[in-house]
PLY file of the C-alpha trace (Angstrom):
ply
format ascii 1.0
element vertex 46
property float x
property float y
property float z
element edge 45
property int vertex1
property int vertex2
end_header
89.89 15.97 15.31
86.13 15.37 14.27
85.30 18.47 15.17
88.25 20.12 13.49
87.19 18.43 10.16
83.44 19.26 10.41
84.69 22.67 10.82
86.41 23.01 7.76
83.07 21.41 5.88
81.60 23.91 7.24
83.38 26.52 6.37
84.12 24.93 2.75
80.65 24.88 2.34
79.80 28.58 3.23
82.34 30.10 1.01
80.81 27.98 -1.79
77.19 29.41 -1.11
78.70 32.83 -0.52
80.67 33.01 -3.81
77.52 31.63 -5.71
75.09 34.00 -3.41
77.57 36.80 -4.82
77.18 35.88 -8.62
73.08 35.13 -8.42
71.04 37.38 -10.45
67.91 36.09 -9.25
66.68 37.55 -5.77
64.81 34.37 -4.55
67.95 32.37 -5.26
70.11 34.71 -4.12
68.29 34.80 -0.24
68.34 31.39 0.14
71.72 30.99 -1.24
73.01 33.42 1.58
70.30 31.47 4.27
72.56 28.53 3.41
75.65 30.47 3.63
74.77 31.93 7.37
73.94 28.39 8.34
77.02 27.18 7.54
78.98 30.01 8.85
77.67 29.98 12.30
78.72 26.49 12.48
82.88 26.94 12.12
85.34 28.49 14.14
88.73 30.18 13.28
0 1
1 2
2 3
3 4
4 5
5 6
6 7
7 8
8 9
9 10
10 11
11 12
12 13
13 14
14 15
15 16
16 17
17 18
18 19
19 20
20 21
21 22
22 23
23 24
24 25
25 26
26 27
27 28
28 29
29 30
30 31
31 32
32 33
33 34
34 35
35 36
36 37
37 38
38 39
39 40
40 41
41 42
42 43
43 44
44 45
C-alpha cells in the first residue's frame, strides 16, 4: 500500500516537472527541471 502511494507521488511529481520543463524558456531551468523529472520517473511503476 506504501509503496503504491509513493508511487503515485512519484509519478505526480514527474508530470509536474515535465509539464513545467515543457513550458521553460530558460535552458538552465529547463535541464534541471527535466533532471528532476527523470528522477522522479525512474522511481514509479505502471
Amino acid at each position: 500500500m506504501i509503496r503504491k502511494l509513493k508511487s503515485k507521488w512519484h509519478q505526480l511529481k514527474f508530470m509536474y516537472y515535465h509539464q513545467m520543463a515543457r513550458d521553460c524558456l530558460d535552458p538552465k531551468l529547463k535541464e534541471n527541471l527535466i533532471q528532476k523529472a527523470n528522477y522522479h520517473r525512474s522511481n514509479f511503476s505502471y
